[in-house]
N, C-alpha and C positions, 0 to 999 in steps of 0.2 A: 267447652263453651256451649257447645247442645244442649247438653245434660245441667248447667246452671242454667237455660233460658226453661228445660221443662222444671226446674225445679220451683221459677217465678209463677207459672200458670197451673192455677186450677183443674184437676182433671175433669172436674163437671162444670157446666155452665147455670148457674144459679143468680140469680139478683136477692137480695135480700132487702126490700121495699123498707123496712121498716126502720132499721141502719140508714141506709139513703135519706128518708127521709128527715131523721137525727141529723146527722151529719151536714145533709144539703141548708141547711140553715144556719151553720156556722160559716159557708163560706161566702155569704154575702158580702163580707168586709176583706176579701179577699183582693180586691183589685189597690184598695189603699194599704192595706198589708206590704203587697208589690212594689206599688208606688216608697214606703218606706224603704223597702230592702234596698229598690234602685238609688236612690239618693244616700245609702250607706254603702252601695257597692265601691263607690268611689275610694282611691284610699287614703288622697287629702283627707276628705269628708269625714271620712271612719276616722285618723290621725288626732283633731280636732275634735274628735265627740269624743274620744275616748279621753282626751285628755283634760275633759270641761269634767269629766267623770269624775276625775281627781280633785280638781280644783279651780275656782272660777280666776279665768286668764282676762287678758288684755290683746287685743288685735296685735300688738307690736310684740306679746310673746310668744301667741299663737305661730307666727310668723317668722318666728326664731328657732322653733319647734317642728316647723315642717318644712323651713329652708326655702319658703315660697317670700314673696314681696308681697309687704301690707297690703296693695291696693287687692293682688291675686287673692289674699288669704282674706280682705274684705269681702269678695266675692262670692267666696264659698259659704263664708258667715251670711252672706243677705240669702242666699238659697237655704242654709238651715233654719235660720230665721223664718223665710214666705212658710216653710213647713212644718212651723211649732216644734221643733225640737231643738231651739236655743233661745236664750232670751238674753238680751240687753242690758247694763244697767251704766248711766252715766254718772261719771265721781269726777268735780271739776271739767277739765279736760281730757280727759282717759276716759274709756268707755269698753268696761268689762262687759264678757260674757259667761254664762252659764248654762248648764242643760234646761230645759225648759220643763222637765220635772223627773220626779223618783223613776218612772217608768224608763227615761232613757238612761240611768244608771243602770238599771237592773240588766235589759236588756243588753250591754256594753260588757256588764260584768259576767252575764250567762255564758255571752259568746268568748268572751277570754277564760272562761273557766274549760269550756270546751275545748278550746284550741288546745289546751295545759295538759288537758286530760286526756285527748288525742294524742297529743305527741310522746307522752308515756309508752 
């Protein structure tokens, strides 16, 4: 365990200003970054995105799918919704949802390619 914590640290103490300051500039958008992860930590949440990924659902399938009650599984849909990462769309009385764009597939599908490729 030692011998892995010296192998984390630097044997000289160096800053390198010019990296920093590259870098310190991307992570401006880091706190809404967070805020993202958080509301996919969930794993309703996550269950529900991943599954709008597929195909755009209906509240009563969604709900069939993650074994929760429509009103609950409404719930979770109005917090992806306040978040822009689902959107709405009314047909008659039914009212589908979908990812609220390309970006949250992608990200949906990075992270299940990971997982796949982890467990290998």
């Amino acid at each position: 365990m030692a011998n892995q914590q010296a192998q984390d640290l630097c044997e000289v103490r160096h800053i390198h200003s010019d990296r920093l300051e590259r870098v310190g500039s991307y992570l401006e958008g880091v706190r809404d970054l967070a805020a993202l992860f958080k509301i996919l930590a969930d794993e309703t949440r996550l269950k529900i995105v991943y599954a709008l990924s597929q195909e755009e659902l209906c509240v009563c399938d969604l709900a069939t799918l993650t074994g929760l009650t429509v009103s609950n599984t409404s719930h979770h849909l109005r917090l992806l919704r306040a978040h822009r990462l689902v959107k709405s769309r009314k047909q008659g009385r039914m009212v589908f949802y979908s990812l609220d764009d390309g970006h949250m597939v992608g990200l949906v599908t990075l992270g299940m390619d990971h997982i796949k490729e982890a467990a290998r």
